[in-house]
VODREN-666656 format. One record per residue (C-alpha): residue number from 1; x negated, z, y negated; residue in three letters. Coordinates in steps of 0.001 Angstrom, whole numbers. Layout:
BEGIN
{NUM, {X, Z, Y}, ala}
...
END
This chain:
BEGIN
{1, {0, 0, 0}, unk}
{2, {-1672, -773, -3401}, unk}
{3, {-2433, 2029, -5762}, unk}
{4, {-203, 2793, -8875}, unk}
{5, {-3102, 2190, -10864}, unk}
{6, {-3751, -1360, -9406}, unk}
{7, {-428, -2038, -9849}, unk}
{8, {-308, -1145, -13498}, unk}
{9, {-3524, -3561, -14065}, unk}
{10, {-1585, -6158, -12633}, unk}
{11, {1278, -5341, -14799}, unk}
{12, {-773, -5225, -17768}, unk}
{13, {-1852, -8682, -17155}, unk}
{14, {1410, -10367, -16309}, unk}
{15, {2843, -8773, -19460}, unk}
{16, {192, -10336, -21227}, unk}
{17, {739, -13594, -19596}, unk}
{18, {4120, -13556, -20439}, unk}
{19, {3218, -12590, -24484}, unk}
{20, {530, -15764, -24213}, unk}
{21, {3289, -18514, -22996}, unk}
{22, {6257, -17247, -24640}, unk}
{23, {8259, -15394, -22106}, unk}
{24, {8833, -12279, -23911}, unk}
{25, {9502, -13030, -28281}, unk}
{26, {9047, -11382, -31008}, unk}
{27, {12382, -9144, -32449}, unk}
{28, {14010, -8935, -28650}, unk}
{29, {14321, -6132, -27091}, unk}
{30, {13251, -5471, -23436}, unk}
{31, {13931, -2127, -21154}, unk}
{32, {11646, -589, -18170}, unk}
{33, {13679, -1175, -15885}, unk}
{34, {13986, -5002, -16520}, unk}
{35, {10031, -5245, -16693}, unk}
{36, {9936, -3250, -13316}, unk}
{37, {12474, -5618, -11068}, unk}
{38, {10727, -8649, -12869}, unk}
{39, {7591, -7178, -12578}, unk}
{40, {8426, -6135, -8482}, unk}
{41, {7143, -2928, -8974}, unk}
{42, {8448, 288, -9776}, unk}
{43, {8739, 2040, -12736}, unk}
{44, {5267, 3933, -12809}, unk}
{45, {3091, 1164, -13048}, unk}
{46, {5797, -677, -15647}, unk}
{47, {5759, 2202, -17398}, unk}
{48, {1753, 2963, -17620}, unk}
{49, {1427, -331, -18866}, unk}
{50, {3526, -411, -21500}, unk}
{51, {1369, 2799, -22491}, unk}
{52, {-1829, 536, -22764}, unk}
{53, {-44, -1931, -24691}, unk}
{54, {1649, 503, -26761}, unk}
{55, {-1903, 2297, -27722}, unk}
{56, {-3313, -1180, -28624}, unk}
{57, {-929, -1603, -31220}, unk}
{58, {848, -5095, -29217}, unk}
{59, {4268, -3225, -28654}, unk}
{60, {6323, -699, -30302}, unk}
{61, {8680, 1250, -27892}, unk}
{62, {11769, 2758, -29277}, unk}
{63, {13552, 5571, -26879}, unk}
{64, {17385, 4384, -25821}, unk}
{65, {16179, 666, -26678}, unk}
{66, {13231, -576, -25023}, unk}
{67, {10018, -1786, -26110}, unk}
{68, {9390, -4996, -28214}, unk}
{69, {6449, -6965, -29144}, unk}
{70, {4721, -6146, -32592}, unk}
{71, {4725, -8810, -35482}, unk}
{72, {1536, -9334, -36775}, unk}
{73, {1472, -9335, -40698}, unk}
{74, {-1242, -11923, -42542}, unk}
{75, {-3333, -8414, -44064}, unk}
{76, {-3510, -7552, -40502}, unk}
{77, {-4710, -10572, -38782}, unk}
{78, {-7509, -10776, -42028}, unk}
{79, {-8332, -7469, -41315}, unk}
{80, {-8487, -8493, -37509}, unk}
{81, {-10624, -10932, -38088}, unk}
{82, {-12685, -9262, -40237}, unk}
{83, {-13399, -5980, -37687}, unk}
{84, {-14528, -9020, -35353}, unk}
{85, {-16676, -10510, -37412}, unk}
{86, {-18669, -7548, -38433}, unk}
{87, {-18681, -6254, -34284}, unk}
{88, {-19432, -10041, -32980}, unk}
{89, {-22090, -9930, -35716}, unk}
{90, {-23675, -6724, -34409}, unk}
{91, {-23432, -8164, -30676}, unk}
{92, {-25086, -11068, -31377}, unk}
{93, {-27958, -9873, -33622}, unk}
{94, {-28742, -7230, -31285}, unk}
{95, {-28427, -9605, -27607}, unk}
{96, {-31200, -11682, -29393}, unk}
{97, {-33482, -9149, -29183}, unk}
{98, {-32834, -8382, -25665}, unk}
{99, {-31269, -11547, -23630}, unk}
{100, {-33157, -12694, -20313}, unk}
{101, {-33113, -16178, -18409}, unk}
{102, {-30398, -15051, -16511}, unk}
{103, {-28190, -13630, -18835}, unk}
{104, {-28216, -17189, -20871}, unk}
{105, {-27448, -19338, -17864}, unk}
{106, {-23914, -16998, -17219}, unk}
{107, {-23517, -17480, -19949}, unk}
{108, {-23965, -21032, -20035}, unk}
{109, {-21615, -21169, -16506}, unk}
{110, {-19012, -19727, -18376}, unk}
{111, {-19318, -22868, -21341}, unk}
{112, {-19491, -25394, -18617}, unk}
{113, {-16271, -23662, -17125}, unk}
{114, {-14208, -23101, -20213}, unk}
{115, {-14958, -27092, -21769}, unk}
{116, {-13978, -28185, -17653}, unk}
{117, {-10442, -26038, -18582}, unk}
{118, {-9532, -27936, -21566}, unk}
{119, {-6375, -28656, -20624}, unk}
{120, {-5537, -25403, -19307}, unk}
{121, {-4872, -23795, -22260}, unk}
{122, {-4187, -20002, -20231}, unk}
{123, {-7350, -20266, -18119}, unk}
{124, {-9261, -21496, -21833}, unk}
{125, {-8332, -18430, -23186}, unk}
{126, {-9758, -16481, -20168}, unk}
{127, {-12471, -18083, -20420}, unk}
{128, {-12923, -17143, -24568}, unk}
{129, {-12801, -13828, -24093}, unk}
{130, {-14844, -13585, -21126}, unk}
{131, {-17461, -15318, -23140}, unk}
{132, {-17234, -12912, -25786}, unk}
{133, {-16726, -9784, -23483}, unk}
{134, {-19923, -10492, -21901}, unk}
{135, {-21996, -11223, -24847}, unk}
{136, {-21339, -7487, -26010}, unk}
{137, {-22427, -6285, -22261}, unk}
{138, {-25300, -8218, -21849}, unk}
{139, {-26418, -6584, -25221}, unk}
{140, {-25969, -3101, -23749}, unk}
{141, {-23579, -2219, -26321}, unk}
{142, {-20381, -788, -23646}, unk}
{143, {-18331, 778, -26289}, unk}
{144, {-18335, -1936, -28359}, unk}
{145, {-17495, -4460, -25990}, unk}
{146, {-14266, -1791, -25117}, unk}
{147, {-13242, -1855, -28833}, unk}
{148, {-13554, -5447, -28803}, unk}
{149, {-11458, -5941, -25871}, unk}
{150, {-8887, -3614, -27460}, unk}
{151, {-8458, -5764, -30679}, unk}
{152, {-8598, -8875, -28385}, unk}
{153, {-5160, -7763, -27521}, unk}
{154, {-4146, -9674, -31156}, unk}
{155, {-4807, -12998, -29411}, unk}
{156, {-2481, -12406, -26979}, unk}
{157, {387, -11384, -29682}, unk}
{158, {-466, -14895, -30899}, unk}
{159, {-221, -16382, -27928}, unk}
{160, {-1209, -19818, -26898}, unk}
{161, {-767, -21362, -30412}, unk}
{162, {-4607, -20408, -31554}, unk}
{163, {-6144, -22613, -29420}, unk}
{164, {-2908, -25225, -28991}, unk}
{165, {-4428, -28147, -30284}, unk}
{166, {-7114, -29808, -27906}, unk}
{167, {-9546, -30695, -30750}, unk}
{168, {-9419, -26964, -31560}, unk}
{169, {-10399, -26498, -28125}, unk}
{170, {-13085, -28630, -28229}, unk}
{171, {-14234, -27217, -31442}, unk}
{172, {-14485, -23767, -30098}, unk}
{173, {-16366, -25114, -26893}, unk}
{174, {-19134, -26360, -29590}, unk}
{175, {-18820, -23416, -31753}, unk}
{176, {-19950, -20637, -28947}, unk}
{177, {-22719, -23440, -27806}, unk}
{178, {-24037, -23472, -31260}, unk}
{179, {-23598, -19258, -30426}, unk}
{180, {-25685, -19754, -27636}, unk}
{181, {-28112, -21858, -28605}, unk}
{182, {-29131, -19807, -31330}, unk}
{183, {-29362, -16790, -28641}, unk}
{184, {-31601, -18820, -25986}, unk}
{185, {-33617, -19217, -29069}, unk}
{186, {-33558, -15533, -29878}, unk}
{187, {-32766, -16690, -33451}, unk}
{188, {-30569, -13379, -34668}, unk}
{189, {-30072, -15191, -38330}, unk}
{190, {-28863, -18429, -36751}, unk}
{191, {-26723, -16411, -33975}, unk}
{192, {-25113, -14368, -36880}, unk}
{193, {-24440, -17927, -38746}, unk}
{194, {-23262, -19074, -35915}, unk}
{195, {-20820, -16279, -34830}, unk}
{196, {-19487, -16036, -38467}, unk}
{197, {-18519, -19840, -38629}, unk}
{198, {-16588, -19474, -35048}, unk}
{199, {-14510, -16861, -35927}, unk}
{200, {-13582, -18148, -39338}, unk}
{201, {-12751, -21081, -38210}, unk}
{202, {-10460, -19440, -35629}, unk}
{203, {-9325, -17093, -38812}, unk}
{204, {-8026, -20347, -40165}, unk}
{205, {-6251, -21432, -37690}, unk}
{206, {-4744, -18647, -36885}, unk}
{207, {-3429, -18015, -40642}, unk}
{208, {-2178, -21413, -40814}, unk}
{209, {-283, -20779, -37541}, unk}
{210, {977, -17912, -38761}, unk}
{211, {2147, -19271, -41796}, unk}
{212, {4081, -21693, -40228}, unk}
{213, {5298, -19285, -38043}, unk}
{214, {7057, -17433, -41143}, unk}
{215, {8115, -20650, -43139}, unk}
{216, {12008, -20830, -43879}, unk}
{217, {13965, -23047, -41032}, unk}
{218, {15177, -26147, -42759}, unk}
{219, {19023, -25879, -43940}, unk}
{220, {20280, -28076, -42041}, unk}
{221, {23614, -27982, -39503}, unk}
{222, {21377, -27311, -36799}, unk}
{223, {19765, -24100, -38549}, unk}
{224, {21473, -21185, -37508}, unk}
{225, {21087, -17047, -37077}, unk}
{226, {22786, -16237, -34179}, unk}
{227, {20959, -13975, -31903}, unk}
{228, {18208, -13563, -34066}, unk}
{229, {18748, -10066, -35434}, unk}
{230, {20759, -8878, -32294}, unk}
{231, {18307, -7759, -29591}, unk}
{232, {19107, -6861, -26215}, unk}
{233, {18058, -3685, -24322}, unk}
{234, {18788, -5970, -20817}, unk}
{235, {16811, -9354, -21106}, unk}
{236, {16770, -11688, -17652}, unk}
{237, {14204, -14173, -16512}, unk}
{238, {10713, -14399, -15146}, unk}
{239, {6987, -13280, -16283}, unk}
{240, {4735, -15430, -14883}, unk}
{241, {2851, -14372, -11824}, unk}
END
């Protein structure tokens, strides 16, 4: 029987999933026990979960109601974006003093791997963050790659509209090999540069995504409100697996 705790991982996960593609939106209203029988697993692991979630700042749970996903506002994403900046900074500048052959060719596996998922937008992401992830642990900086995964969660809230156009894609792919480079070259000035010009370039995007996001719907007869500002503690369909 798998423990409660690997269930709640794979929770975690699925829930995330299911912020990435769509599944769950923004405003609606979703209850334990619906996560659980979706889920297939009881209400412990649901439940511990949402607790992760909750503590990274991608949910807000309200008692008799449910849980719904956080909207991001533009000062947070800047601010986002910012924290990651001055951390991926840090990461970078210090790996260069420290990186070995074998560290740069994983990391060079995971480049080949994440420009060969192009057009798999979920595994992509994967892929981005394990690149990042591991950049921070190959420096020997543990806590920072922990707060970095924490605020990582933002992505996710975003879902897969950062990274939906395939020359952004490709852009990032040539952004983290300029990263790299720099690294193999133990060049901490031209790692920094580089690092800074990924993620404000993803900044960018992101903003502009989000701006759309929060644009007024065109008044037109096939505009409407309904169901928009009448959540649901009972929500039915799948998360994917």
């Amino acid at each position: 029987m798998p423990r409660a705790d690997t269930l709640a991982v794979q929770a975690y996960q699925a829930i995330r999933l299911a912020m990435l593609h769509g599944t769950l939106q923004p405003g609606e209203f979703y209850s334990e026990n619906w996560l659980a029988s979706v889920l297939g697993v009881s209400r412990t692991p649901a439940r511990e979960a949402l607790r992760q979630m909750e503590a990274e700042g991608l949910i807000e749970v309200f008692p008799q109601r449910g849980f719904r996903l956080r909207t991001m506002s533009r000062a947070e994403l800047v601010e986002f974006y910012h924290l990651r900046e001055l951390m991926e900074s840090y990461v970078v500048q210090t790996l260069c003093q420290l990186v070995d052959d074998r560290s740069i060719r994983l990391l060079r596996h995971i480049l080949e791997r994440q420009e060969i998922a192009a057009d798999d937008v979920n595994e992509f992401i994967n892929l981005d963050e394990e690149f990042h992830l591991s950049l921070a642990r190959m420096a020997g900086l543990p806590r920072t790659a922990r707060i970095i995964a924490s605020l990582r969660g933002v992505l996710w809230l975003l879902g897969t509209k950062i990274v939906y156009r395939e020359g952004r894609r490709h852009d990032v792919v040539a952004e983290h090999r300029a990263v790299l480079t720099a690294i193999e070259q133990r060049d901490a000035v031209a790692a920094v540069r580089a690092i800074t010009t990924h993620i404000r370039e993803t900044a960018r995007e992101a903003l502009a995504r989000h701006a759309a996001q929060l644009a007024p719907p065109r008044d037109d007869a096939s505009t409407g409100s309904a169901g928009q500002d009448s959540p649901t503690a009972e929500r039915s369909g799948t998360l994917p697996g």
